[in-house]
Every structure is written in structure tokens, then in C-alpha cells.
N, C-alpha and C positions, 0 to 999 in steps of 0.2 A: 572489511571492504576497502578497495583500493583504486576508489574515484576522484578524480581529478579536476575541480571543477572546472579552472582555468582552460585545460586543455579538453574539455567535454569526454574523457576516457573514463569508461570504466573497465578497468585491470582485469576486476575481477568480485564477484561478490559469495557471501555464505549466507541463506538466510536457511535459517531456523525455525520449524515451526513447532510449537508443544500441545498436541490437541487437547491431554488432559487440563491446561490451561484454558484454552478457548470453550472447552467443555464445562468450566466452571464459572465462566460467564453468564450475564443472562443473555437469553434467543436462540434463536434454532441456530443448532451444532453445525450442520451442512453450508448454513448459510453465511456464520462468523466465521469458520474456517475457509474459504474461499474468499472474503474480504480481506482476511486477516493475509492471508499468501498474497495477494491484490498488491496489498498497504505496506509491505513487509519489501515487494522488491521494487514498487515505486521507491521507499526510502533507499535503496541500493544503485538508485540511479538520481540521488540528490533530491528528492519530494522533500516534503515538509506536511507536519498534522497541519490540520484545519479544525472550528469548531459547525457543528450542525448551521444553518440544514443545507449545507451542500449534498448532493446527491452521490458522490464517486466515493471509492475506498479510501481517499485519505484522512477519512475522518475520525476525528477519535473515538475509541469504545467498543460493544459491544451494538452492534445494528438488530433490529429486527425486519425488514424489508431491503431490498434494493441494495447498492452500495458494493456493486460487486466487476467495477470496471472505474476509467480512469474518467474524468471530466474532461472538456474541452481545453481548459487552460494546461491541466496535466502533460495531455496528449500532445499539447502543440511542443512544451517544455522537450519533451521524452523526444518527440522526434525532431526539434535543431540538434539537439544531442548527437546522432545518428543521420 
């Protein structure tokens, strides 16, 4: 990743995803991998984990409900960025 926090640039990012990982998680497979993609390029644009019970994908772990978009403070972060 090649973000810049000073200058709010992100270069350029790689994320990775391992489904056989998230698949050995507990919770529905469908629903941790789409948090997990979520949570993966929030961090590619400078996020940070959080612990429960926040609602959005920056949380840590494996979820079983919800948690599959960014929260308000995220979103506001993501877009001064941009």
C-alpha cells in the first residue's frame, strides 16, 4: 500500500483476500467475505480496527449479522480524503 497520510493520497493499494481463510471462520461464508473485502480496503485508505458493538466493517473478527458497509465517522474520514 502506498498511502500518504499527510498528503490524503492513496498511490495505490493490493488487497488480498483468502476465502479458504474466511471460510474457516465462524459465520456465514457469504456474509464474512464481504465484510472482510469491506474492512480490508477501508484499511488501504488508512481505517483502523475497532472493538464490537459498532455496527460497520471495521470491526474486528468474524460477524454473524450486518457489518457489511462503512459507518458514519468512516465515511465522513474516506470522503475529506477524496
Amino acid at each position: 500500500m502506498t498511502y500518504n497520510p499527510s498528503s490524503g493520497i492513496c498511490g495505490k493499494a493490493i488487497v488480498t483476500l483468502w476465502p479458504e481463510v474466511i471460510a474457516a471462520e465462524a459465520g456465514p461464508f457469504l456474509l464474512n467475505l464481504n465484510k472482510t473485502a469491506c474492512h480490508e480496503v477501508g484499511h488501504s485508505v488508512g481505517q483502523t480496527h475497532h472493538d464490537p458493538p459498532y455496527g460497520d466493517c471495521l470491526v474486528r473478527g468474524p460477524v454473524s449479522t450486518g457489518h457489511v458497509q462503512y459507518g458514519g465517522v468512516h465515511k465522513g474520514y474516506i470522503n475529506d480524503l477524496f
